[in-house]
N, C-alpha and C positions, 0 to 999 in steps of 0.2 A: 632354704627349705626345699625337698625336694617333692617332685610330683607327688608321691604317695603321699608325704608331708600334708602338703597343701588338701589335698582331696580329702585328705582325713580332716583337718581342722575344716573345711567347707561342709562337709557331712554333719560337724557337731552342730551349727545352726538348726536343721530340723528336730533330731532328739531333744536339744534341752528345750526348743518351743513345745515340743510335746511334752515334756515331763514338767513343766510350769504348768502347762491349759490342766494338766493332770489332778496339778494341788490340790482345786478346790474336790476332789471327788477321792483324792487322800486322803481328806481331813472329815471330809463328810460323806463319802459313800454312796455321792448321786444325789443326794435327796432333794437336795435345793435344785438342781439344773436341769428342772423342765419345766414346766408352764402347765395352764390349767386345762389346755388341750391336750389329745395324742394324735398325732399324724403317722405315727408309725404300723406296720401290720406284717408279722413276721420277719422281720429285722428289715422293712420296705420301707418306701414312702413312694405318693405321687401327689404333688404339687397341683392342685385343682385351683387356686384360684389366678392360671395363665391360663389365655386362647392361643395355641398358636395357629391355630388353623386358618389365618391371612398371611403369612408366613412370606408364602412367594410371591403375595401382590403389596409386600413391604408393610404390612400392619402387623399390632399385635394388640389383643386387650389383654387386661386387667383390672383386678377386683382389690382396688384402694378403698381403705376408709369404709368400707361395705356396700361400694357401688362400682359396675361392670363401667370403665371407659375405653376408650379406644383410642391408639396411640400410632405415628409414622412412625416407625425406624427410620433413623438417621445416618447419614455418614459423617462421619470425625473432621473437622476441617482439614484444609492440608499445612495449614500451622501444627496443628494438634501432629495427624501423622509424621512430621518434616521432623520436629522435636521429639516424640516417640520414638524414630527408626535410629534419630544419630545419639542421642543416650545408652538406648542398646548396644549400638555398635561401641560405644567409651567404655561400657560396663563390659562388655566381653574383651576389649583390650586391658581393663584394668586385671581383670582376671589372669590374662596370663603374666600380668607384672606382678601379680601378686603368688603366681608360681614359683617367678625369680625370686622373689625378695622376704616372699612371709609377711605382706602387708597387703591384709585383709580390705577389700575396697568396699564403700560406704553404700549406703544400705536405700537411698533416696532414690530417685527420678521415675521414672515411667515403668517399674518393677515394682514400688513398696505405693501402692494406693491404700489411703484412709477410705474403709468404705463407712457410709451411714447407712444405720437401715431404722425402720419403728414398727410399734402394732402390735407385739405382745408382749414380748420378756419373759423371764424368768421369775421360777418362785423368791429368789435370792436379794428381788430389787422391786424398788419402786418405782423405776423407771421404765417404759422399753423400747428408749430411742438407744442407740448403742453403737459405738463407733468402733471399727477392727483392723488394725493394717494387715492386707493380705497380697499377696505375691499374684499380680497382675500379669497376665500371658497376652500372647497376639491370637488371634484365630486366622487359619487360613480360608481361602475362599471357600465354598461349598464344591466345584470341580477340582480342586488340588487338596482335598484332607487326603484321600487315599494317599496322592503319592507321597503327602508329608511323613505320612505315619510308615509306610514300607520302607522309607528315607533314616527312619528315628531306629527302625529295626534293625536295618541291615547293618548300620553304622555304631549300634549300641557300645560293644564290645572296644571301641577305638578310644587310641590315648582322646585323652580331654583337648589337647590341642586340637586334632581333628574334627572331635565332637564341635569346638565351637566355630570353626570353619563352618560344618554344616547349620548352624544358628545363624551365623550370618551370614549365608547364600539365601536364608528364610528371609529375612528382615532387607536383604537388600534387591530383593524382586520385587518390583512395584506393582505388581499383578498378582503377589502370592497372597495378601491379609488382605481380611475382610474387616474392614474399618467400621461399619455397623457393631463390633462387637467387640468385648474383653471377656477374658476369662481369668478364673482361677478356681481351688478346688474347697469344698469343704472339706477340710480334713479331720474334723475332731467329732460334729455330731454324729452319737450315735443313740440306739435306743436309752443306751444306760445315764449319758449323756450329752447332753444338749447344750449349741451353744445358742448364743442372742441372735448373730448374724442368722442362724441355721429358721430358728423361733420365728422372728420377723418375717423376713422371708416367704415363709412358709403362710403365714398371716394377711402379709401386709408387700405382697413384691414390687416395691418401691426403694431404689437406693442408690446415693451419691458416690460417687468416687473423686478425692481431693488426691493430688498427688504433690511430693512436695519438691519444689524445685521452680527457678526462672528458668521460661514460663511457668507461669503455675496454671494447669485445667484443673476445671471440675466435668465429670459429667454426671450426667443424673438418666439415671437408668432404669429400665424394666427388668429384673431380677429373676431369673430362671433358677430352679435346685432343679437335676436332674440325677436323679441315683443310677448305679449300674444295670440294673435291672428294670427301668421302668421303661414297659414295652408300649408306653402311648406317646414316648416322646418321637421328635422327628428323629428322621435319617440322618439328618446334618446335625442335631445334637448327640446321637449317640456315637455318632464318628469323632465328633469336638470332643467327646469325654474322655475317646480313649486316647486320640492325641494329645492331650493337655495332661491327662496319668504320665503317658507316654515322656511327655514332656520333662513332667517333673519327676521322673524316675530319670531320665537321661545324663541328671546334672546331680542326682542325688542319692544315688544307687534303689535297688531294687525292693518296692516294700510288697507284704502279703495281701494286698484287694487294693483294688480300684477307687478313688475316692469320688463322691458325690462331683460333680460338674456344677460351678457358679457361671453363670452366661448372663453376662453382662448385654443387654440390648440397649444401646446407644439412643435418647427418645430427643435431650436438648445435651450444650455444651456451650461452659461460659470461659472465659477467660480472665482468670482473678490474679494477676500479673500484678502488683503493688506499683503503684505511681502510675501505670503506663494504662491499664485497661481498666482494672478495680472492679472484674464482677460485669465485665461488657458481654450479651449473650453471642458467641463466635459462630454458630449455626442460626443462620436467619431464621424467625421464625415462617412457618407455612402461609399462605393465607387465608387457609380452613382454620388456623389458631387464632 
């Protein structure tokens, strides 16, 4: 298979996720895919029930279950990071063996997290706990987004082998990610339609991330939606938002808007390793907890 080859069947992965999430508003129109609330306001949203405003003395609250708590950010152990960094680096080498050969490399490790989220749902269910595999990013520090993002820009345009050169120069600085946090994008909700992850969220910003692979983490996390436009988020989220577009335009060519910002805030982390941990909490807990 050759580069274009490859790049092109790599490309089909996001269209046919979108035209599946599409179905249900194929077949119905929307109707069913919002909830008995609206958060939206000229095609906007802003996320009201996060504080970030302890930000830089390492807190955060939120408003669970309909009560304001107050939460430590965390750092990721360095188990968690150690297995994180060297997966990425397999998956970027699987990538260019699958440029040689036309064999597509698998879709698991520290890239495809099971997120859980609950607290409202949709019209469509009785439930509204809701589980979504979503393509899990790094974030870099808060002093290196700038040069990550001029880094993503300059280099856009280069073969993919280059590009992923530059991906792991990111992952193998041990000074460049900020371990407090995960990211990935909402890509589907929108006014017309709404998904569960987006609903929750918005509701109830509590949610897991399972990812599946030995080791196996979980973390459980403070949940941020931050739209392109919402001018009360921090400085450090709206730089992650555009790094993380950035990101995922880099690897998947160029789409028409910026998508919503999932910011993963790190609060605990277990270790659910089969036989060996089974669910052992791997971030000590504090002793205000």
């Amino acid at each position: 298979m050759t580069r274009r080859g490859f790049l092109k069947a790599l490309g089909l992965i996001t269209p046919i996720v979108l035209f599946f999430g599409k179905i249900p508003k194929l077949l119905w129109a929307g109707k069913w895919e919002h909830s008995t609330k609206n958060f939206w306001k000229d095609k906007q949203f802003v996320q009201k029930n996060i504080d970030v405003s302890g930000y830089q003395s390492g807190t955060i609250k939120a408003k669970i279950d309909g009560n304001w708590q107050e939460f430590q950010i965390r750092k990721a152990s360095e188990e968690f990071s150690k297995w994180n960094v060297e997966r990425r680096l397999e998956f970027l080498e699987k990538i260019k063996e699958a440029m040689r050969t036309g064999k597509m490399p698998e879709l698991g490790g520290p890239h495809s997290g099971a997120v859980a989220t609950y607290g409202l749902g949709r019209l469509d269910s009785q439930f509204t706990i809701n589980n979504a595999i979503k393509g899990i990013g790094l974030a870099p520090k808060d002093e290196h987004i700038d040069k990550a993002i001029v880094k993503l820009k300059e280099t856009y345009e280069n073969p993919m082998p280059e590009k992923m050169g530059v991906l792991k120069s990111f992952y193998e600085d041990p000074a460049f990610v900020d371990w407090r946090k995960q990211t990935s994008l909402e890509l589907y909700a929108t006014p017309e339609f709404e998904t569960h992850t987006f609903l929750n969220a918005m509701e109830n910003p509590v949610a897991t991330i399972v990812f599946l692979d030995v080791p196996s983490f979980e973390l459980r996390t403070i949940v941020r939606v931050v739209h392109p436009e919402d001018e009360s988020a921090l400085p450090s989220e709206k730089k992650l938002l555009e790094f993380v577009n950035l990101a995922h335009e880099y690897m998947h060519g160029k789409f028409t808007r910026y998508f919503p910002l999932l910011l993963f805030y790190i609060i605990e982390e277990f270790d659910n390793t089969p036989g060996s941990k089974r669910g052992i909490r791997s971030i000590p807990p504090l002793p205000t907890e």
